[in-house]
Each structure stands twice: as C-alpha cells, then as structure tokens.
mmCIF file as Biopython writes it, N, C-alpha, C and O atoms, coordinates in Angstrom:
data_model
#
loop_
_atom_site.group_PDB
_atom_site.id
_atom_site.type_symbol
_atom_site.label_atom_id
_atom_site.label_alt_id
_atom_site.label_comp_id
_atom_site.label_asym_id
_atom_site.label_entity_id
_atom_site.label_seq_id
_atom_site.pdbx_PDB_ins_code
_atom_site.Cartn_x
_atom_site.Cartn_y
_atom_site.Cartn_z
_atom_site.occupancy
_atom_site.B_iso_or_equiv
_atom_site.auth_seq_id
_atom_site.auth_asym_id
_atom_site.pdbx_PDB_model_num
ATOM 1   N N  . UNK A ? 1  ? 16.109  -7.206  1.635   1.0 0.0 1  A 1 
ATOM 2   C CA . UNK A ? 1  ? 14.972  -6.561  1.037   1.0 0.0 1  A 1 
ATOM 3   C C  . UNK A ? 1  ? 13.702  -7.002  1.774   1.0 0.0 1  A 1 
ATOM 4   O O  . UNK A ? 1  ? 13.529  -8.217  1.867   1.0 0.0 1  A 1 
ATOM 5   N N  . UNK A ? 2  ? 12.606  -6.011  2.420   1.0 0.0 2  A 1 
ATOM 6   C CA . UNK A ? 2  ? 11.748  -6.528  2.636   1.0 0.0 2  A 1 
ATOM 7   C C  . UNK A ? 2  ? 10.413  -7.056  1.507   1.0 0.0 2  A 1 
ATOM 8   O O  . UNK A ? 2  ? 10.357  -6.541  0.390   1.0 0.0 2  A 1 
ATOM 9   N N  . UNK A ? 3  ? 9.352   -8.149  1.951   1.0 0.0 3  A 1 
ATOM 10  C CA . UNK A ? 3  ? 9.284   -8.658  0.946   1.0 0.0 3  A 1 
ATOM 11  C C  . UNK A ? 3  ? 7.611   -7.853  1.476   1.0 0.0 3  A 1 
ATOM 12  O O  . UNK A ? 3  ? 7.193   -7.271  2.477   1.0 0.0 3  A 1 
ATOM 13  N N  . UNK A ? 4  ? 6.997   -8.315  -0.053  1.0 0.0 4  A 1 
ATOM 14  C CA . UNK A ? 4  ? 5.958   -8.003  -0.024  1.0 0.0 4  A 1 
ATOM 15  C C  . UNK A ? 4  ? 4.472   -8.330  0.329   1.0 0.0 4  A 1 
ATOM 16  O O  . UNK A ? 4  ? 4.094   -9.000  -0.633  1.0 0.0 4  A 1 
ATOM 17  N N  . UNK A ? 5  ? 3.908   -8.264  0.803   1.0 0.0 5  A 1 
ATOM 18  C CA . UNK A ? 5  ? 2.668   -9.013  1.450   1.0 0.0 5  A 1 
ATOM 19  C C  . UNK A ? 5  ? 1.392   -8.638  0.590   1.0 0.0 5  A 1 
ATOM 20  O O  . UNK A ? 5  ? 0.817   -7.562  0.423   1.0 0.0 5  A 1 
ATOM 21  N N  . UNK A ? 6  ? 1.154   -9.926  0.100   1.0 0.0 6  A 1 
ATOM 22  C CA . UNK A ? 6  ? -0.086  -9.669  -1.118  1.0 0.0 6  A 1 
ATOM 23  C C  . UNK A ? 6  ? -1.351  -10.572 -0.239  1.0 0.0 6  A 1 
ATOM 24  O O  . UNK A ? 6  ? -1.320  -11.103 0.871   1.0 0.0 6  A 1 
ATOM 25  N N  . UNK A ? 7  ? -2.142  -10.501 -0.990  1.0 0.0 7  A 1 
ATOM 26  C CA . UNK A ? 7  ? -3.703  -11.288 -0.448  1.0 0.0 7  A 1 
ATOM 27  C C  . UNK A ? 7  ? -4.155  -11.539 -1.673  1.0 0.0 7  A 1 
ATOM 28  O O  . UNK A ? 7  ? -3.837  -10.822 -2.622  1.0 0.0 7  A 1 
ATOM 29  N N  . UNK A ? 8  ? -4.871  -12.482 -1.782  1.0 0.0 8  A 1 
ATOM 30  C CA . UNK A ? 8  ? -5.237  -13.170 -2.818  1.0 0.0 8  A 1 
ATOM 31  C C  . UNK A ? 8  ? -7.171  -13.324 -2.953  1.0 0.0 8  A 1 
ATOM 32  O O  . UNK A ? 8  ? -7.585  -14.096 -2.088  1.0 0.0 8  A 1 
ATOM 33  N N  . UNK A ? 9  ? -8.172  -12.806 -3.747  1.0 0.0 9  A 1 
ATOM 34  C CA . UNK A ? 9  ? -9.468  -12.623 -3.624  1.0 0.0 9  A 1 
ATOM 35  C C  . UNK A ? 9  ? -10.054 -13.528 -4.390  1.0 0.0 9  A 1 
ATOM 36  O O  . UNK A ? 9  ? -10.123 -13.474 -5.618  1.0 0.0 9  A 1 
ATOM 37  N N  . UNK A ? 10 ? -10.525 -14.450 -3.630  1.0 0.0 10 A 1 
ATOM 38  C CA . UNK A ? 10 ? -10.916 -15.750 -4.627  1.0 0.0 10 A 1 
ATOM 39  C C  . UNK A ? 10 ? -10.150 -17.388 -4.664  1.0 0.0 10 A 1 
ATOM 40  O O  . UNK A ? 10 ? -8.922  -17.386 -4.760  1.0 0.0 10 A 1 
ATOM 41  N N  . UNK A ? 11 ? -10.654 -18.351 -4.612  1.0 0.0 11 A 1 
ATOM 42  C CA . UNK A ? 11 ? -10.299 -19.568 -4.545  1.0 0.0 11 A 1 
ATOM 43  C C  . UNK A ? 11 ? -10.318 -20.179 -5.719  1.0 0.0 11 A 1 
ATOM 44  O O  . UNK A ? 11 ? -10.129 -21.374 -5.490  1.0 0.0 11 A 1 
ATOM 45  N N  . UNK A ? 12 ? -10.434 -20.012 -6.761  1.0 0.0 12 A 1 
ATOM 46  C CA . UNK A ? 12 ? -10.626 -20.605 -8.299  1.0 0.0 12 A 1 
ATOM 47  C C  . UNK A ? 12 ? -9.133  -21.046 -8.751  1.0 0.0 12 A 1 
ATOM 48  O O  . UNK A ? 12 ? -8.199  -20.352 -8.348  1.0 0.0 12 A 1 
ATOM 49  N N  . UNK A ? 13 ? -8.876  -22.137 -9.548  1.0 0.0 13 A 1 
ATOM 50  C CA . UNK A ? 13 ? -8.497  -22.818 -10.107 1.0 0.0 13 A 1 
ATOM 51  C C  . UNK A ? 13 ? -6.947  -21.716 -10.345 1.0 0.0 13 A 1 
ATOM 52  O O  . UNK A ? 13 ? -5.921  -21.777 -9.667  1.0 0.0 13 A 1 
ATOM 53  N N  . UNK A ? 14 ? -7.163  -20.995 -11.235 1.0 0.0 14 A 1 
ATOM 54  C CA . UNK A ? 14 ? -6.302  -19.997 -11.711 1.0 0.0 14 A 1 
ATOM 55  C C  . UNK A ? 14 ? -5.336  -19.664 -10.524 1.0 0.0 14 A 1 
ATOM 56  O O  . UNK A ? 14 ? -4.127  -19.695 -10.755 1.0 0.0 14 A 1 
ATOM 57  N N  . UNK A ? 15 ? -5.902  -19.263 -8.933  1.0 0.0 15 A 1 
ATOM 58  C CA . UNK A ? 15 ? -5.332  -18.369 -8.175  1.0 0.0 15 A 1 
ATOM 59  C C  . UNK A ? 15 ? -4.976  -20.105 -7.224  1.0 0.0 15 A 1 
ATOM 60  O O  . UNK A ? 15 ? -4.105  -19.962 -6.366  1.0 0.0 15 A 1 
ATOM 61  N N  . UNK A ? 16 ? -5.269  -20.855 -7.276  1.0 0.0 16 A 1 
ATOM 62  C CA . UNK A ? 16 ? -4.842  -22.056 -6.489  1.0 0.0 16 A 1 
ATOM 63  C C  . UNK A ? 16 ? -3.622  -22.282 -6.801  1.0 0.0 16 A 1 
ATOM 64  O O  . UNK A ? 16 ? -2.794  -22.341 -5.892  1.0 0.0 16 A 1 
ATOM 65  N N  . UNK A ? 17 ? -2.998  -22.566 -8.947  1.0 0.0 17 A 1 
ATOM 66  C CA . UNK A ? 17 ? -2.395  -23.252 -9.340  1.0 0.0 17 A 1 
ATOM 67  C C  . UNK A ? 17 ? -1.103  -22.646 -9.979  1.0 0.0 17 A 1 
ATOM 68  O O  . UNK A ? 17 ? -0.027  -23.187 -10.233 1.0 0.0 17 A 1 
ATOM 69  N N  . UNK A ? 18 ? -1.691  -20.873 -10.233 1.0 0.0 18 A 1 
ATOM 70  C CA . UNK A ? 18 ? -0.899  -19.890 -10.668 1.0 0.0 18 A 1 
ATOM 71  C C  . UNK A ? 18 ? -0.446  -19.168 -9.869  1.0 0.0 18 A 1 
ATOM 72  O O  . UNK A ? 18 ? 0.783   -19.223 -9.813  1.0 0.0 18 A 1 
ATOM 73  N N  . UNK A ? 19 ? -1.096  -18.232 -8.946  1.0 0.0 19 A 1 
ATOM 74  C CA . UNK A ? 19 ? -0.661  -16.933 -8.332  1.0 0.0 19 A 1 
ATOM 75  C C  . UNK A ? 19 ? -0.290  -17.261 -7.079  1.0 0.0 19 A 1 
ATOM 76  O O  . UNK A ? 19 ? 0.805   -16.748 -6.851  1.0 0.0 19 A 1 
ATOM 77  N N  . UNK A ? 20 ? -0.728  -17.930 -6.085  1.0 0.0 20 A 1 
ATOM 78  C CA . UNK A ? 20 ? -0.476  -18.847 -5.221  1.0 0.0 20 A 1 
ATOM 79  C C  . UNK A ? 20 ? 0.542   -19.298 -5.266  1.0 0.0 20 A 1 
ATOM 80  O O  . UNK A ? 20 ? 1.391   -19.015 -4.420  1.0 0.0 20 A 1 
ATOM 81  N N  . UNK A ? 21 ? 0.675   -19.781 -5.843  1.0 0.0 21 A 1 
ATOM 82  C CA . UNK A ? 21 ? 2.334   -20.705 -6.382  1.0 0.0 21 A 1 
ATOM 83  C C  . UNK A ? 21 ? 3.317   -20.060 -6.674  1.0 0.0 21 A 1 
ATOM 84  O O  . UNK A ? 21 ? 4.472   -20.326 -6.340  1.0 0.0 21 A 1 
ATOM 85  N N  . UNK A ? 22 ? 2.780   -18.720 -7.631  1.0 0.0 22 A 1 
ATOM 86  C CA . UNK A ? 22 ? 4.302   -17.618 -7.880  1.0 0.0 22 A 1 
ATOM 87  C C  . UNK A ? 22 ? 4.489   -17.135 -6.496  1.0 0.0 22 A 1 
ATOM 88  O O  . UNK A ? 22 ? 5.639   -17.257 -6.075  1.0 0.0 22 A 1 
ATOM 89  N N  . UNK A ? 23 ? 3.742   -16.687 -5.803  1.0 0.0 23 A 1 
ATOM 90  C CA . UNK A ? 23 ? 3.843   -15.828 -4.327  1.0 0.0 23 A 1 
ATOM 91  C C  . UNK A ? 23 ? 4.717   -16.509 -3.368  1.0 0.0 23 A 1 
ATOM 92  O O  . UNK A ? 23 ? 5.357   -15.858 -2.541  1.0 0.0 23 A 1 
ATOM 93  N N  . UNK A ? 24 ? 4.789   -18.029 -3.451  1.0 0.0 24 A 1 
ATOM 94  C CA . UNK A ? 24 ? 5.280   -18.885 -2.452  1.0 0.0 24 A 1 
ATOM 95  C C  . UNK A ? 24 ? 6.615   -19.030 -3.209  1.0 0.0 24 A 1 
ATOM 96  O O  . UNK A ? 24 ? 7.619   -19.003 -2.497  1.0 0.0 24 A 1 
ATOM 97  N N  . UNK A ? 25 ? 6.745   -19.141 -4.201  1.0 0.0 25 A 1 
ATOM 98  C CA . UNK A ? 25 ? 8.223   -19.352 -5.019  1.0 0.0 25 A 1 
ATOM 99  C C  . UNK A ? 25 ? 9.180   -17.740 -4.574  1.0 0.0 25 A 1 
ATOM 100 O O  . UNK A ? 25 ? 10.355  -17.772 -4.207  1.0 0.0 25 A 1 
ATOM 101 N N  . UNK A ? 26 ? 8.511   -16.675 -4.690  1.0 0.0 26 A 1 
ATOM 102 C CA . UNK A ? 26 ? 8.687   -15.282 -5.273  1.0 0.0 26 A 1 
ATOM 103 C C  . UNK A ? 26 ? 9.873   -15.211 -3.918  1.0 0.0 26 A 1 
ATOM 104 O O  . UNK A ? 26 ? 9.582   -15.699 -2.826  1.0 0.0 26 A 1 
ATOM 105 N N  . UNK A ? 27 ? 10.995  -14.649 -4.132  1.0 0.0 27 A 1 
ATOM 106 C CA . UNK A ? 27 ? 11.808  -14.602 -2.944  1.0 0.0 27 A 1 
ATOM 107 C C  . UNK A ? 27 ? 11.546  -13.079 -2.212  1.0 0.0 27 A 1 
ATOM 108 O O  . UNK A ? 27 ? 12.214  -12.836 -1.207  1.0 0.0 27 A 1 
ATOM 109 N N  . UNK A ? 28 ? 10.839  -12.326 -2.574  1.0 0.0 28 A 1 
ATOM 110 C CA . UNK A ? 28 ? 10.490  -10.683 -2.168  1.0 0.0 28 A 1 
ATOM 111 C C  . UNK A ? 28 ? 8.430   -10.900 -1.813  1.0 0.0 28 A 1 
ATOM 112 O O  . UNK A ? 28 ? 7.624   -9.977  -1.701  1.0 0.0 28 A 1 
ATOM 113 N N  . UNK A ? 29 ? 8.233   -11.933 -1.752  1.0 0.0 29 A 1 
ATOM 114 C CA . UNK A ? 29 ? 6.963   -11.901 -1.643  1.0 0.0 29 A 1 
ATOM 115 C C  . UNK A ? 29 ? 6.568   -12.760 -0.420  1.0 0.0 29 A 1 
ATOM 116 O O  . UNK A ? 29 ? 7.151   -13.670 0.168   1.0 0.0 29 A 1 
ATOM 117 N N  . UNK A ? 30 ? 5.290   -12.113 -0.232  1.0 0.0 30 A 1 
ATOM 118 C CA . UNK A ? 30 ? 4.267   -13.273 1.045   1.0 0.0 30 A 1 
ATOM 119 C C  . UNK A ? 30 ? 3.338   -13.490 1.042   1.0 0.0 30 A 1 
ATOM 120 O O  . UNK A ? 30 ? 2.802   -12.654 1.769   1.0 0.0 30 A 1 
ATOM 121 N N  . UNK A ? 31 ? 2.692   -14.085 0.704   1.0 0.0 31 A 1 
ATOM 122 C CA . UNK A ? 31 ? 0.989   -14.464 0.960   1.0 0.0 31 A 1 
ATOM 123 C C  . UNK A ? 31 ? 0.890   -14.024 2.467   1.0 0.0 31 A 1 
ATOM 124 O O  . UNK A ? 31 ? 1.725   -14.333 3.317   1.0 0.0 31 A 1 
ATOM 125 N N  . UNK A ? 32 ? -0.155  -13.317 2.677   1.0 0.0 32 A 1 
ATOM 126 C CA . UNK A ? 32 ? -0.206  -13.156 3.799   1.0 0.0 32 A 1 
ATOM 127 C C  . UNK A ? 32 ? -2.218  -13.248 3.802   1.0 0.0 32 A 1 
ATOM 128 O O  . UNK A ? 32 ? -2.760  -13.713 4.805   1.0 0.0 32 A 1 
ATOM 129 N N  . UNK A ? 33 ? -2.958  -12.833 2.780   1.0 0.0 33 A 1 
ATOM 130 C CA . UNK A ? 33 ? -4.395  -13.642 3.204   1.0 0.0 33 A 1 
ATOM 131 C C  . UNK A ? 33 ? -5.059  -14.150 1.814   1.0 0.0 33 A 1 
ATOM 132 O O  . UNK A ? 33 ? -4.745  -13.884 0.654   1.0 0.0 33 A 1 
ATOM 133 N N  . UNK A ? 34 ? -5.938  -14.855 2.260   1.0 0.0 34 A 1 
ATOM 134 C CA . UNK A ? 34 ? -6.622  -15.799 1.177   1.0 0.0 34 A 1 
ATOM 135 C C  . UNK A ? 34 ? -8.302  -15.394 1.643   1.0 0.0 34 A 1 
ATOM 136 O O  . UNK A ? 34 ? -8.865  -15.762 2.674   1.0 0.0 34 A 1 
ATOM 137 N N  . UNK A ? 35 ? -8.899  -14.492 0.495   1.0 0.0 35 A 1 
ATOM 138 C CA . UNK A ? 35 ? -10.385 -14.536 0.652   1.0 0.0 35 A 1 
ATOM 139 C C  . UNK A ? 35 ? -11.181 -15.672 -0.153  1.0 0.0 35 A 1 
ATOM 140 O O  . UNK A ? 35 ? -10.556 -16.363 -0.958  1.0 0.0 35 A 1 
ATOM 141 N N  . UNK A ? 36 ? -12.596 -15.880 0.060   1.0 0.0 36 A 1 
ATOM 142 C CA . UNK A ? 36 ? -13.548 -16.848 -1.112  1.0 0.0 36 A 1 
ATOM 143 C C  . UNK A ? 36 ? -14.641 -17.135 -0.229  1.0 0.0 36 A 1 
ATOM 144 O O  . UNK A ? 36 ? -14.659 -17.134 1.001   1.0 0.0 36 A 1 
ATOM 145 N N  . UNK A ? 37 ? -15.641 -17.406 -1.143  1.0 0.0 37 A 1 
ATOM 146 C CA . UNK A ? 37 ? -17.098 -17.595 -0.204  1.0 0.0 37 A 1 
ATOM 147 C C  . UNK A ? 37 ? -16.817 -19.061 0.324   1.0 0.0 37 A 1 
ATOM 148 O O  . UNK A ? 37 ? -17.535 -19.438 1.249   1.0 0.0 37 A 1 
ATOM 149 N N  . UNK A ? 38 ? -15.933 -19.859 -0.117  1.0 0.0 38 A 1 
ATOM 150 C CA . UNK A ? 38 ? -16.015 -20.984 0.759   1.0 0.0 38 A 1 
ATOM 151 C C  . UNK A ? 38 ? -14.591 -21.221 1.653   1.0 0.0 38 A 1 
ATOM 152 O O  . UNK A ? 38 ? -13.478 -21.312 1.136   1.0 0.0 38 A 1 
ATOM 153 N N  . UNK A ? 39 ? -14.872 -21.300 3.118   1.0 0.0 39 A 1 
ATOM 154 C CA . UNK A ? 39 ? -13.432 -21.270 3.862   1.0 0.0 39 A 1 
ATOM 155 C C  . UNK A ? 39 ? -12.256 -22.308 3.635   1.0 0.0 39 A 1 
ATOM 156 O O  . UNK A ? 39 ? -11.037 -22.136 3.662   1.0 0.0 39 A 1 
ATOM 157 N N  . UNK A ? 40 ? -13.030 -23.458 3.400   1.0 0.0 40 A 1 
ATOM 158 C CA . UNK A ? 40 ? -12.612 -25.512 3.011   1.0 0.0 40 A 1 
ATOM 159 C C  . UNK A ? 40 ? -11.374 -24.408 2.089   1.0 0.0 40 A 1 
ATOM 160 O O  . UNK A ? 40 ? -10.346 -23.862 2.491   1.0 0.0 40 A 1 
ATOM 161 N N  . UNK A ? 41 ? -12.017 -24.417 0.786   1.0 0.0 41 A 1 
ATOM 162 C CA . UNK A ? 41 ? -10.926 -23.960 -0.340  1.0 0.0 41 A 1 
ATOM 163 C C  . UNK A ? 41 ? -10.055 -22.743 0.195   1.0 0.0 41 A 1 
ATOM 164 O O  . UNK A ? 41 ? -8.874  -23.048 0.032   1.0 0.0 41 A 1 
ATOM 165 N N  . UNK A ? 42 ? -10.145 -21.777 0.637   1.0 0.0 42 A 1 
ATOM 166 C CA . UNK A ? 42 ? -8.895  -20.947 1.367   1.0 0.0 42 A 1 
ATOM 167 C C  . UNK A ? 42 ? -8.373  -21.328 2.589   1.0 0.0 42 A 1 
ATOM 168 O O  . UNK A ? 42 ? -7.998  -20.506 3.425   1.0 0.0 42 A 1 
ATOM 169 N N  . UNK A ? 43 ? -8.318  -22.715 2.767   1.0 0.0 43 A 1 
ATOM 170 C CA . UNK A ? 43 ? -7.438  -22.919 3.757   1.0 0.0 43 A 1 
ATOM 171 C C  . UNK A ? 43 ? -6.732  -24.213 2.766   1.0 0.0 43 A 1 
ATOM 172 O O  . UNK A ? 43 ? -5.769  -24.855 3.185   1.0 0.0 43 A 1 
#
C-alpha cells in the first residue's frame, strides 16, 4: 500500500506530542513537512 504524505502547520504542543507521533507510528503514513514561525521547533 502506498502510504500517505501529510504536512503538519504549526509547532505547538498538541502537533509535537499528538499528530506527529500518530504519523510516525501510522504504518500507511509519512510526515513529509513541518511548517511554524519558528524553524528551532520544526526541526
């Protein structure tokens, strides 16, 4: 199955500890970008 490539808008707490984390677990999924006004926190 190919998997899916999501991006993520924002660096806050929620998307660090929640969505972030399901995406990397998710066996059909990929993080593929990370936006936020500060670069430090999306990397």
């Amino acid at each position: 199955m190919e998997k899916v490539k999501w991006g993520v808008l924002g660096t806050a707490g929620i998307a660090k500890d929640q969505t972030i984390r399901g995406m990397i677990e998710a066996e059909n999924c990929s993080l593929y970008a990370i936006a936020g006004k500060n670069i430090d926190k999306a990397l």
